[in-house]
C-alpha positions as a Markdown table, in Angstrom:
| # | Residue | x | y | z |
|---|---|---|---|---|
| 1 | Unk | 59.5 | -39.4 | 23.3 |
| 2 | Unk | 56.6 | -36.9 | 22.7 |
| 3 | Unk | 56.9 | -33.7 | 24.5 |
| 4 | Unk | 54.5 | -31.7 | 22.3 |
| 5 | Unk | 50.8 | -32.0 | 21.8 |
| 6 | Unk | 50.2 | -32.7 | 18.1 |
| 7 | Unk | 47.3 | -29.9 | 16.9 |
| 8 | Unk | 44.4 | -32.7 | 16.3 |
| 9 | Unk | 44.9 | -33.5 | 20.0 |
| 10 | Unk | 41.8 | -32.1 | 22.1 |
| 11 | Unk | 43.5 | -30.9 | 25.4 |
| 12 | Unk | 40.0 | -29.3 | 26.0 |
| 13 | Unk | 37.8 | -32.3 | 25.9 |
| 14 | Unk | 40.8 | -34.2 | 27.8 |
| 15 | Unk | 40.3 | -31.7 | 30.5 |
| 16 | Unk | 36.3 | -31.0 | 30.5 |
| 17 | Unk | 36.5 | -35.2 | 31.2 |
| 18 | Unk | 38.4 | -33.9 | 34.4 |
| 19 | Unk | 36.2 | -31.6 | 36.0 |
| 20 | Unk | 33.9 | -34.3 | 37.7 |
| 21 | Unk | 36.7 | -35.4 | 40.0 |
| 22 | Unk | 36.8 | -34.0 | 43.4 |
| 23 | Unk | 40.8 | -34.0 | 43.5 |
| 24 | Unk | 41.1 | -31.6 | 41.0 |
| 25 | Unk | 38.2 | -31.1 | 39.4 |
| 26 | Unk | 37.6 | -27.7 | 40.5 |
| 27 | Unk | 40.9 | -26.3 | 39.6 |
| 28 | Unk | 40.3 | -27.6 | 35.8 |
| 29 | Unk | 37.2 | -26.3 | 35.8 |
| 30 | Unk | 38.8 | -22.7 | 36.8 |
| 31 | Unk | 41.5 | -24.1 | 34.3 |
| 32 | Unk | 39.1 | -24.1 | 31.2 |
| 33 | Unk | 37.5 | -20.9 | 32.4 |
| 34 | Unk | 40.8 | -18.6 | 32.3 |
| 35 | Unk | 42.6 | -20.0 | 29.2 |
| 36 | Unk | 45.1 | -23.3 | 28.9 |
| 37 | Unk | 48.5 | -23.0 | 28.7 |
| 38 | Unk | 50.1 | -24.8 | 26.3 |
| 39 | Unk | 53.9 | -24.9 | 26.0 |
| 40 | Unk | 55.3 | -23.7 | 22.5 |
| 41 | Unk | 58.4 | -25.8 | 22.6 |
| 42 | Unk | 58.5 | -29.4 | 22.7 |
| 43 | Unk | 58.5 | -32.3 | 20.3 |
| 44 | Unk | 55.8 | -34.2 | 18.9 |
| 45 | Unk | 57.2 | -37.5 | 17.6 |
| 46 | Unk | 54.0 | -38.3 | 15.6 |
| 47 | Unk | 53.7 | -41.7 | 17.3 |
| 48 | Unk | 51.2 | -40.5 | 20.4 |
| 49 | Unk | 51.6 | -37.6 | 22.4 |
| 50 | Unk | 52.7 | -37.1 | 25.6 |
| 51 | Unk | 51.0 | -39.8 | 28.2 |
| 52 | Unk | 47.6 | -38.3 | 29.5 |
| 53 | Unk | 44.7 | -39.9 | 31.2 |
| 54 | Unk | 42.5 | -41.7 | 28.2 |
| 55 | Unk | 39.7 | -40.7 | 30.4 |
| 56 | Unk | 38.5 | -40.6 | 34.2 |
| 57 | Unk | 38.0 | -43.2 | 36.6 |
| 58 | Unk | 35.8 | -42.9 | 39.3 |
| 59 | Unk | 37.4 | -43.4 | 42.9 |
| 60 | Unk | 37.8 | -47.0 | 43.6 |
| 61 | Unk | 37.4 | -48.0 | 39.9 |
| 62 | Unk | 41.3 | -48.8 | 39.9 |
| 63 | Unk | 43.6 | -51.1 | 42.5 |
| 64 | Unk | 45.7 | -49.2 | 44.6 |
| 65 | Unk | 48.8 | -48.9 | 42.6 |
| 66 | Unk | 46.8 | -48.2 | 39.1 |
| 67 | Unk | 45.2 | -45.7 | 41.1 |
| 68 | Unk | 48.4 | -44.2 | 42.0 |
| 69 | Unk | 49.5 | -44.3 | 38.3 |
| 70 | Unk | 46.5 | -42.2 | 37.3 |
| 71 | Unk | 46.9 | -39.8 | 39.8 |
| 72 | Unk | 50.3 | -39.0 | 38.9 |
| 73 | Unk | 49.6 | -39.2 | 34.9 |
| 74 | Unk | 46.4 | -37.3 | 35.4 |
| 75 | Unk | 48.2 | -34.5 | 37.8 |
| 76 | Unk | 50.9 | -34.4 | 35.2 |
| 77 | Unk | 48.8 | -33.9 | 32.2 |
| 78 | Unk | 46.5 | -31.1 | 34.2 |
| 79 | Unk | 49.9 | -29.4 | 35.5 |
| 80 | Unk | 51.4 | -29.5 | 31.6 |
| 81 | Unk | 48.8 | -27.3 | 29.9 |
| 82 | Unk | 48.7 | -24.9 | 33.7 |
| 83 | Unk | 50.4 | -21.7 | 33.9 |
| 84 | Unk | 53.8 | -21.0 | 35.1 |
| 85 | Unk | 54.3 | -20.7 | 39.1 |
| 86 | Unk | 55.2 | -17.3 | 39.8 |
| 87 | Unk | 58.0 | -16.2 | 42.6 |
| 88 | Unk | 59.0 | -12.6 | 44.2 |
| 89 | Unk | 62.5 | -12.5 | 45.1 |
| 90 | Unk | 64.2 | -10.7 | 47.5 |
| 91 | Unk | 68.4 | -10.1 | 47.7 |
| 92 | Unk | 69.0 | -7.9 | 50.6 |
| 93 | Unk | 73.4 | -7.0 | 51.0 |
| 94 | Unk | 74.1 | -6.5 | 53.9 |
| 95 | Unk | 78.1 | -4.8 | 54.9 |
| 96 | Unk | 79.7 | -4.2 | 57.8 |
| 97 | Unk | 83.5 | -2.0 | 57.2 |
| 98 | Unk | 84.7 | -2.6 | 60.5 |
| 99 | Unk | 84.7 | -6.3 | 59.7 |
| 100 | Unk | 86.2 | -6.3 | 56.5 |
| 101 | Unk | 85.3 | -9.6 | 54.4 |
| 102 | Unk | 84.0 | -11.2 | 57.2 |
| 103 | Unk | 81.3 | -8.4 | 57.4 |
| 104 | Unk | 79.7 | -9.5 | 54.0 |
| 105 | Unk | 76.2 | -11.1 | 54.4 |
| 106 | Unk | 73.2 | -11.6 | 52.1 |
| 107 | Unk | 70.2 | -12.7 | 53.0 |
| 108 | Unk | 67.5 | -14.3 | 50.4 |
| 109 | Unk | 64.3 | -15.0 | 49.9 |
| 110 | Unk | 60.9 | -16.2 | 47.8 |
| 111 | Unk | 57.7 | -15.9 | 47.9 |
| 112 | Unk | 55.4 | -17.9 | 45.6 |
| 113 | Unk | 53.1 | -15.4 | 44.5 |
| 114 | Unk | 50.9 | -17.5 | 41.6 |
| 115 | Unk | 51.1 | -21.3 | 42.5 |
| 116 | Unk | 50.1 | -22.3 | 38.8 |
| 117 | Unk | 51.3 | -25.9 | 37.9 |
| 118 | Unk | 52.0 | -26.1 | 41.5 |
| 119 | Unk | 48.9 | -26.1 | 42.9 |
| 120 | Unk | 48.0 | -29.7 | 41.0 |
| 121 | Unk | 51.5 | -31.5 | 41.6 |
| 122 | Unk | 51.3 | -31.2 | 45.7 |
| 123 | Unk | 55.0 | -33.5 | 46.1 |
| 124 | Unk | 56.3 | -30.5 | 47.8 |
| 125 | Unk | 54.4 | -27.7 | 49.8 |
| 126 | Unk | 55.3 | -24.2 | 49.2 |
C-alpha cells in the first residue's frame, strides 16, 4: 500500500479543490497560505497513491454512508499533508522523607500548544 505521494501528484490542486467546503475549507485555505507539510518517509508503490478525495462533493451530493466515506478520506488526506500537533509537557517529582517510598509522587501533564493535523481529524477533543 502507498504511503508516499509520488512527485507528479498535485497535493496543491487536490487541496485548492477543498477550500469551497464549509467543513474545512477555511483551514485549507490557511493550509495553502502557510506551506504544506509533506512527510519525507513513506512508500509510494507506483500503483496510485495514498486514497484522497478525486474531487469535492457538494453537501448532499452523496447518500449518507458515501458521505461519511468522504469525510473521513477527505479529513485524512487534508490532515496527511498538515503539520505536526505540538504538546508542552510538564513532569513535576514530588518527595516526601518522612514517608520513605510511599512518599514518591509525580504528577503529569500536556498541553496541546499547536493543534496541526488535529484540528481536521475532530474523533477526539483535546
Amino acid at each position: 500500500e502507498s504511503t508516499k505521494y509520488p512527485k507528479s501528484f498535485d497535493i496543491t490542486g487536490t487541496l485548492q479543490d477543498q477550500t469551497q467546503d464549509n467543513r474545512w475549507g477555511s483551514y485549507v485555505s490557511e493550509l495553502l497560505r502557510n506551506g504544506v507539510n509533506v512527510a519525507k518517509g513513506g512508500v509510494d508503490m507506483g500503483d496510485h497513491p495514498p486514497i484522497t478525495p478525486c474531487r469535492h462533493a457538494r453537501a448532499g451530493e452523496l447518500s449518507v454512508d458515501m458521505a461519511r466515506v468522504y469525510d473521513l478520506v477527505t479529513r485524512h488526506f487534508i490532515a496527511s499533508v498538515s503539520h505536526d500537533a505540538v504538546w508542552k509537557s510538564t513532569n513535576v517529582h514530588l518527595s516526601i522523607d518522612e514517608l520513605g517510598e510511599k512518599g514518591k509522587f509525580t504528577i503529569r501533564g500536556k498541553q496541546l500548544a499547536s493543534p496541526g493535523f488535529l484540528k481536521i481529524i475532530m474523533h477526539k477533543q483535546y
